[in-house]
BATOR-479748 format. One record per residue: residue number from 0; residue in three letters; chain; x, y, z of N, C-alpha, C in turn. Coordinates in steps of 0.1 Angstrom, whole numbers, plus 5000, padded with zeros to 4 digits. Layout:
% residues N
[palum NUM; "ALA"; "A"; [X; Y; Z]; [X; Y; Z]; [X; Y; Z]]
...
This chain:
% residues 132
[palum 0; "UNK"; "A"; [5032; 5061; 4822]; [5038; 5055; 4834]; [5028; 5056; 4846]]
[palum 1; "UNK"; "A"; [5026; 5045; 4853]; [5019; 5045; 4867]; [5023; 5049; 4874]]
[palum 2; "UNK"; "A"; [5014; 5051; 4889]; [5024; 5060; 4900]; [5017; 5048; 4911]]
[palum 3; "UNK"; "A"; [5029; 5044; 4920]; [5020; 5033; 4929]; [5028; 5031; 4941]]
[palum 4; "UNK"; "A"; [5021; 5028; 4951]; [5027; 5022; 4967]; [5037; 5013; 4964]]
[palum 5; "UNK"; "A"; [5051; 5016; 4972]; [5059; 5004; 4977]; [5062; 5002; 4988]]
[palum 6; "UNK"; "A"; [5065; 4995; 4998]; [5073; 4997; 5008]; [5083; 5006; 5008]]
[palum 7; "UNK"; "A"; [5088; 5010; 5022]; [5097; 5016; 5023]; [5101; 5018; 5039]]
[palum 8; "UNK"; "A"; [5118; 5020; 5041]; [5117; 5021; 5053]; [5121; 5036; 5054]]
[palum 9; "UNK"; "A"; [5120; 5045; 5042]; [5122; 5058; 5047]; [5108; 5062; 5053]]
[palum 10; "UNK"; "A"; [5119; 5071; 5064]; [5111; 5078; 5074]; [5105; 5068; 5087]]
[palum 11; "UNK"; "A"; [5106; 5058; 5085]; [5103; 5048; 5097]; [5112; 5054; 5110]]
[palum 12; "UNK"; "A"; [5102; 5056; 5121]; [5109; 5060; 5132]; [5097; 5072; 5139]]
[palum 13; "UNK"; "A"; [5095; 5082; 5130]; [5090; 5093; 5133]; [5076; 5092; 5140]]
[palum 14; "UNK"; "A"; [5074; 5079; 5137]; [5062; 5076; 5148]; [5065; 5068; 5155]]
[palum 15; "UNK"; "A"; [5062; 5065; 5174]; [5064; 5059; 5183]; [5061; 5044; 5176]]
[palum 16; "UNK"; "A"; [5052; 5039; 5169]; [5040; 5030; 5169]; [5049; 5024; 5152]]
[palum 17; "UNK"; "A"; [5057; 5030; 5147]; [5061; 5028; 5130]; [5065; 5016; 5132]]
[palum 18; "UNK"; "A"; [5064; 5011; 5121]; [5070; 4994; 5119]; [5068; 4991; 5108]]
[palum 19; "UNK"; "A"; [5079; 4982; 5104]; [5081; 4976; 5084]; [5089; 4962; 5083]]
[palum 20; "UNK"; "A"; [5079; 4953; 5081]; [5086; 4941; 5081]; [5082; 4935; 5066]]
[palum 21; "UNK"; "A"; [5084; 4945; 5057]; [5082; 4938; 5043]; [5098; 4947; 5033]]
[palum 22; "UNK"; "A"; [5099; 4937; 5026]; [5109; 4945; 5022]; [5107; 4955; 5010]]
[palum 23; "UNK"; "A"; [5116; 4968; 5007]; [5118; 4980; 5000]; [5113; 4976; 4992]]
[palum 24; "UNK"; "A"; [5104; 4980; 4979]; [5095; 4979; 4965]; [5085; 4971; 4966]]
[palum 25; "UNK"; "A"; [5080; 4966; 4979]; [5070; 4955; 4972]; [5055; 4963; 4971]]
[palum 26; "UNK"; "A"; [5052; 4962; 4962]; [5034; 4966; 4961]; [5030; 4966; 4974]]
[palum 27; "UNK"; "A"; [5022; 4971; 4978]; [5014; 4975; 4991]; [4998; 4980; 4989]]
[palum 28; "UNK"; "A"; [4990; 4972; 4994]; [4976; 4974; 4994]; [4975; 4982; 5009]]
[palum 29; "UNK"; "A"; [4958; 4986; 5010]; [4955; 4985; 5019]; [4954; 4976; 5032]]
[palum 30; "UNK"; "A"; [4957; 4976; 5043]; [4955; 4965; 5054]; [4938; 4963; 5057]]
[palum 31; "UNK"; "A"; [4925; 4956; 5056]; [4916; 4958; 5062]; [4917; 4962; 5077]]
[palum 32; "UNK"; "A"; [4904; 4969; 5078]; [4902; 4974; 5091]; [4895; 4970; 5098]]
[palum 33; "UNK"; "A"; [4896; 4967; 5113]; [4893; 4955; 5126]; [4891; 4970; 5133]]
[palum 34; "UNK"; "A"; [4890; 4986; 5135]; [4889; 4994; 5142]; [4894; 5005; 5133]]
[palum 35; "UNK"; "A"; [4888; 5014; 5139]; [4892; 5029; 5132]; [4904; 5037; 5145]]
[palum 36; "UNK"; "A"; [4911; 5031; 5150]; [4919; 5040; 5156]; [4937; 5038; 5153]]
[palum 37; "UNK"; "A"; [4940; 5050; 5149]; [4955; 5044; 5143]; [4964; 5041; 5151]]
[palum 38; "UNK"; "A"; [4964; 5042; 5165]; [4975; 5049; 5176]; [4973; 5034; 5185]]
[palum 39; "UNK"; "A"; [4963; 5023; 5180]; [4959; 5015; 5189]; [4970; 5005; 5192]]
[palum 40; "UNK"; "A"; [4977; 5001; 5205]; [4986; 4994; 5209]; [4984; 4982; 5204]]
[palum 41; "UNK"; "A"; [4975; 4971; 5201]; [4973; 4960; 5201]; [4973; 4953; 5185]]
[palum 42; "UNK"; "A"; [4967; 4965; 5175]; [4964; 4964; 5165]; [4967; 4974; 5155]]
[palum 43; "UNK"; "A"; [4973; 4973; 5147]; [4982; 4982; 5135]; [4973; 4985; 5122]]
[palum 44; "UNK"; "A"; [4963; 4980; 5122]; [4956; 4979; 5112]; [4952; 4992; 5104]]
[palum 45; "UNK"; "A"; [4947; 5002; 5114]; [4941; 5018; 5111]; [4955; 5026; 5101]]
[palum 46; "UNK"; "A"; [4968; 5017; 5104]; [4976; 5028; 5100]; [4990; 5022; 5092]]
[palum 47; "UNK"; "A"; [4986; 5007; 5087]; [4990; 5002; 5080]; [4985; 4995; 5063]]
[palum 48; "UNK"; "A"; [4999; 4996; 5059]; [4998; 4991; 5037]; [5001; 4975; 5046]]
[palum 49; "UNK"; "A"; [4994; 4965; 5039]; [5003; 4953; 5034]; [5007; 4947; 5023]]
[palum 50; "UNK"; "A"; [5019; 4943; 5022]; [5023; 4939; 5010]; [5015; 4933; 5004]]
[palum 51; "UNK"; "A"; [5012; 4929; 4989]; [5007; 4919; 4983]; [5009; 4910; 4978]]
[palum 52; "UNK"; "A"; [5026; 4907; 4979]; [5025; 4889; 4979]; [5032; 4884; 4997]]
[palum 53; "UNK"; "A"; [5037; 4894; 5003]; [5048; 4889; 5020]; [5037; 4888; 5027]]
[palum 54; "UNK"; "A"; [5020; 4898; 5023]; [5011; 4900; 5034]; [5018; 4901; 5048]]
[palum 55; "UNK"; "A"; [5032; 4911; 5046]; [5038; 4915; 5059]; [5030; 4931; 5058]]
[palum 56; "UNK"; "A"; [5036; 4940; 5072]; [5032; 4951; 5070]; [5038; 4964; 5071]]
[palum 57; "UNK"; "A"; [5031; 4976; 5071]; [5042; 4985; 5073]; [5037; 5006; 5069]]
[palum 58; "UNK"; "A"; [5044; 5007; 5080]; [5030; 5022; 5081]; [5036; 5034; 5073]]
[palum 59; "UNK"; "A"; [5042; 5027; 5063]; [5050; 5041; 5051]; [5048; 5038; 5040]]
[palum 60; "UNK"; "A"; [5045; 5037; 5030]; [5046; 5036; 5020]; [5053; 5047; 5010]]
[palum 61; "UNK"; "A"; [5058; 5045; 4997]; [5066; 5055; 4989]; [5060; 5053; 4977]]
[palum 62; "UNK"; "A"; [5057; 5064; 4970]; [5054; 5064; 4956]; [5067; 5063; 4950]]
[palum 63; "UNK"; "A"; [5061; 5053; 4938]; [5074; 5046; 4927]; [5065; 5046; 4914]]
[palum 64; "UNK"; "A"; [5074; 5045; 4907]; [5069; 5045; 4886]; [5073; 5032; 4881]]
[palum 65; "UNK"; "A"; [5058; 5030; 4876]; [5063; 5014; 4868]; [5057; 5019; 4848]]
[palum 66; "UNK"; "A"; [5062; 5011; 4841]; [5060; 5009; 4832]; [5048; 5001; 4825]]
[palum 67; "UNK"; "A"; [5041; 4993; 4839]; [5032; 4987; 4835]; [5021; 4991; 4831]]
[palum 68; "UNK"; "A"; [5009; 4986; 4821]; [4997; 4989; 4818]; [4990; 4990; 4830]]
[palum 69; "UNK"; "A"; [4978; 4996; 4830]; [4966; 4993; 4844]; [4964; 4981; 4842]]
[palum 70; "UNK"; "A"; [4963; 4973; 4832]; [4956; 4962; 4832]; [4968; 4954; 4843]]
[palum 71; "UNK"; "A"; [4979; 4951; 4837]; [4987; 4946; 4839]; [4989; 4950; 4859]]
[palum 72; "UNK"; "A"; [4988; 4962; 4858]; [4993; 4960; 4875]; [4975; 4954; 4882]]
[palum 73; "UNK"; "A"; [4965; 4957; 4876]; [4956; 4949; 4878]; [4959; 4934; 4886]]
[palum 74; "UNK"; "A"; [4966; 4927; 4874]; [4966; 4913; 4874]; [4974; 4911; 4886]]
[palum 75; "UNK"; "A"; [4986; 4922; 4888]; [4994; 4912; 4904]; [4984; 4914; 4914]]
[palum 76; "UNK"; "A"; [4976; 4922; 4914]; [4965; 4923; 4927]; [4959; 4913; 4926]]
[palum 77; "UNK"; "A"; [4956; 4903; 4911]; [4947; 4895; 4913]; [4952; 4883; 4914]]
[palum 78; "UNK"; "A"; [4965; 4881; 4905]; [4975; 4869; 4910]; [4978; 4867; 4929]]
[palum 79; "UNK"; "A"; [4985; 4878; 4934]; [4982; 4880; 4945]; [4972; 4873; 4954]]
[palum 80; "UNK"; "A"; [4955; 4876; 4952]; [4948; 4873; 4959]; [4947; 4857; 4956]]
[palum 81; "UNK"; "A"; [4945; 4852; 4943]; [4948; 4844; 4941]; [4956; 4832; 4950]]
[palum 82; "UNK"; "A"; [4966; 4833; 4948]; [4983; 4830; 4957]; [4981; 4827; 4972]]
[palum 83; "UNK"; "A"; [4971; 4838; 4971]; [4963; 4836; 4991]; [4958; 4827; 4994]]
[palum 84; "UNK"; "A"; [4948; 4820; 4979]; [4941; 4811; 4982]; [4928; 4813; 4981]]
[palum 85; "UNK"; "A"; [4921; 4826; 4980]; [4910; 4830; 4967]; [4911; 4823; 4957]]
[palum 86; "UNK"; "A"; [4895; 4817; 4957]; [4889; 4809; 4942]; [4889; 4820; 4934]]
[palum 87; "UNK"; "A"; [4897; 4816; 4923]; [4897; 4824; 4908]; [4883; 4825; 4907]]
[palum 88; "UNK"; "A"; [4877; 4837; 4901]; [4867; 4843; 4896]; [4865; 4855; 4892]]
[palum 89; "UNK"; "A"; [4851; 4859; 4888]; [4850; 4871; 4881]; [4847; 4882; 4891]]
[palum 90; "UNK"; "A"; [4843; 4881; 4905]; [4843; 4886; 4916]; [4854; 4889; 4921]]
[palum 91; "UNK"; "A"; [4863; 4879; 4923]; [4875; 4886; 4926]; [4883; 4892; 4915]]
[palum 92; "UNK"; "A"; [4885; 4888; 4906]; [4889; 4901; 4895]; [4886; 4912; 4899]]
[palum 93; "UNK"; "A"; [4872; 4914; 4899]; [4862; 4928; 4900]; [4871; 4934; 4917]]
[palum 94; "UNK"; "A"; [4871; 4924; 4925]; [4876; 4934; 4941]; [4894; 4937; 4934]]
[palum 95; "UNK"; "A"; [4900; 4931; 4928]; [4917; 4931; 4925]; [4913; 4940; 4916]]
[palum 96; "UNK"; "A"; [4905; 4948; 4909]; [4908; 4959; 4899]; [4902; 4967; 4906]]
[palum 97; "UNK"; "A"; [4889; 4966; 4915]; [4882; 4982; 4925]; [4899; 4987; 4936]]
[palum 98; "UNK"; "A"; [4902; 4971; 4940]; [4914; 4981; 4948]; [4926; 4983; 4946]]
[palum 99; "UNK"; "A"; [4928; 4978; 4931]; [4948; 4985; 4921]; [4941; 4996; 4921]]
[palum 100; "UNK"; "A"; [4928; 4996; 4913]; [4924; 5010; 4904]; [4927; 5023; 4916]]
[palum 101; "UNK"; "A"; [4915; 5022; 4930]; [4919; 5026; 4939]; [4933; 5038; 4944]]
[palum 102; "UNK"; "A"; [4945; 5027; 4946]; [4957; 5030; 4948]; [4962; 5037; 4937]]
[palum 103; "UNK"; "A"; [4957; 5031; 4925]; [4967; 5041; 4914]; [4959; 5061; 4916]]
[palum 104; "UNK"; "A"; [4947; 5057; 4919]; [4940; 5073; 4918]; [4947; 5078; 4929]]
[palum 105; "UNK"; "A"; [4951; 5072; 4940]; [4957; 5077; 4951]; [4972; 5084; 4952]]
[palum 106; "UNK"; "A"; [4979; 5074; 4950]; [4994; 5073; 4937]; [4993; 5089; 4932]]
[palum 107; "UNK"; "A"; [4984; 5092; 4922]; [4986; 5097; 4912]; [4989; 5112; 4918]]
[palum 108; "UNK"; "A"; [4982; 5112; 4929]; [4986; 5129; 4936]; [4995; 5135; 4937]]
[palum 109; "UNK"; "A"; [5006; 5125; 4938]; [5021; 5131; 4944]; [5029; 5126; 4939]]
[palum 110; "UNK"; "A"; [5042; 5132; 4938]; [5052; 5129; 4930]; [5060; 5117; 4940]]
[palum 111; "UNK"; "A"; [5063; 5109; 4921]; [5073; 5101; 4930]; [5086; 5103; 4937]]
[palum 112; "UNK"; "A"; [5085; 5094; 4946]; [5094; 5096; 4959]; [5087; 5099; 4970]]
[palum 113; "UNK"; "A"; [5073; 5105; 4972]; [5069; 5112; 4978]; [5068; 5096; 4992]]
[palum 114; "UNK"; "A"; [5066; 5097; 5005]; [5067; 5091; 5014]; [5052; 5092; 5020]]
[palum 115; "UNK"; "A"; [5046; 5084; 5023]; [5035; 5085; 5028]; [5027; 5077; 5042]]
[palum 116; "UNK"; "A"; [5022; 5082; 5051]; [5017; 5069; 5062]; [4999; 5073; 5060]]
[palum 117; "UNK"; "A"; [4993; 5062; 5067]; [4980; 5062; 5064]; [4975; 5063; 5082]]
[palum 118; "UNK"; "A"; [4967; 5071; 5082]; [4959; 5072; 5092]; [4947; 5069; 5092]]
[palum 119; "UNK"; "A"; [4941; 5058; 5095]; [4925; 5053; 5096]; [4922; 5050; 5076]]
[palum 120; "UNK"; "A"; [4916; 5063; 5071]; [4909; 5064; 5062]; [4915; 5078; 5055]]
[palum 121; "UNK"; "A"; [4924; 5083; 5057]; [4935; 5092; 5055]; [4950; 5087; 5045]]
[palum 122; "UNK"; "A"; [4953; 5094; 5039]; [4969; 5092; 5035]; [4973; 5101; 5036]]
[palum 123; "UNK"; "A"; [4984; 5102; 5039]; [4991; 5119; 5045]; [5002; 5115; 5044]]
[palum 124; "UNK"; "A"; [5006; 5129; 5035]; [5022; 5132; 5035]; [5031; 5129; 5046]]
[palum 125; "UNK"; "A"; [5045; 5123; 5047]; [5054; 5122; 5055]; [5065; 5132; 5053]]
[palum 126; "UNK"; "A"; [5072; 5127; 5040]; [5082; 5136; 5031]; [5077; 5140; 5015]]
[palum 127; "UNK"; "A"; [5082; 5148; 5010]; [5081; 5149; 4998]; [5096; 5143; 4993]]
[palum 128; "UNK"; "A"; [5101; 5146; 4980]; [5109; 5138; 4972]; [5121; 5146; 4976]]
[palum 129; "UNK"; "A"; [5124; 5160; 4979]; [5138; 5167; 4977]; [5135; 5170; 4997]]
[palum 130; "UNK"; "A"; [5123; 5167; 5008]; [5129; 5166; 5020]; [5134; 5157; 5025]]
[palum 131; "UNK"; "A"; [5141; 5148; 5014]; [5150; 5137; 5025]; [5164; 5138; 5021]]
């Protein structure tokens, strides 16, 4: 079994700045970064997942268990980018498997349920699975 980012709106609130306009389970990448500051009024980027097919966003993410192969969750990263409008190629394969692979090593730390927000270049605990 995998261990991987979904949305979620548990725990949304506890930050002044929190926000989730993707809905509960969907895969959640990284947001690129436009600035290294999480707290910044104008731009959410430092401390936001976005989905990867809504490309909405949202500053919690939850570990969940899939059944899928690596390869296989590979592929919605790359269908995904795809779907954006990236030319199919062997370069983007290569970035849709550097950044599933990525998230699953990340995933893999904490048990599922566990609730998480991202700060800059950070992932940090929110809740674990039995404090909610």
């Amino acid at each position: 079994m995998l261990k991987y980012f979904v949305s979620t709106h548990r725990t949304q609130g506890e930050r002044d700045n929190d926000s989730n306009s993707i809905p509960d389970t969907e895969i959640v990448d990284l947001a690129s970064l436009s600035h290294t500051d999480p707290d910044n009024s104008y731009c959410g980027c430092a401390r936001s997942f976005v989905g990867i097919h809504s490309r909405q966003t949202t500053t919690t993410a939850e570990i969940a268990e899939t059944d899928l192969t690596p390869v296989q969750f590979v592929r919605r990263f790359y269908d995904a980018f795809v779907a954006m409008g990236f030319p199919s190629s062997a370069e983007l394969h290569a970035d849709a498997a550097n950044a599933a692979t990525e998230l699953l090593r990340l995933a893999a730390m904490w048990p599922v349920g566990t609730v998480v927000e991202r700060r800059c270049h950070e992932i940090r605990v929110r809740s674990f699975p039995n404090e909610t």
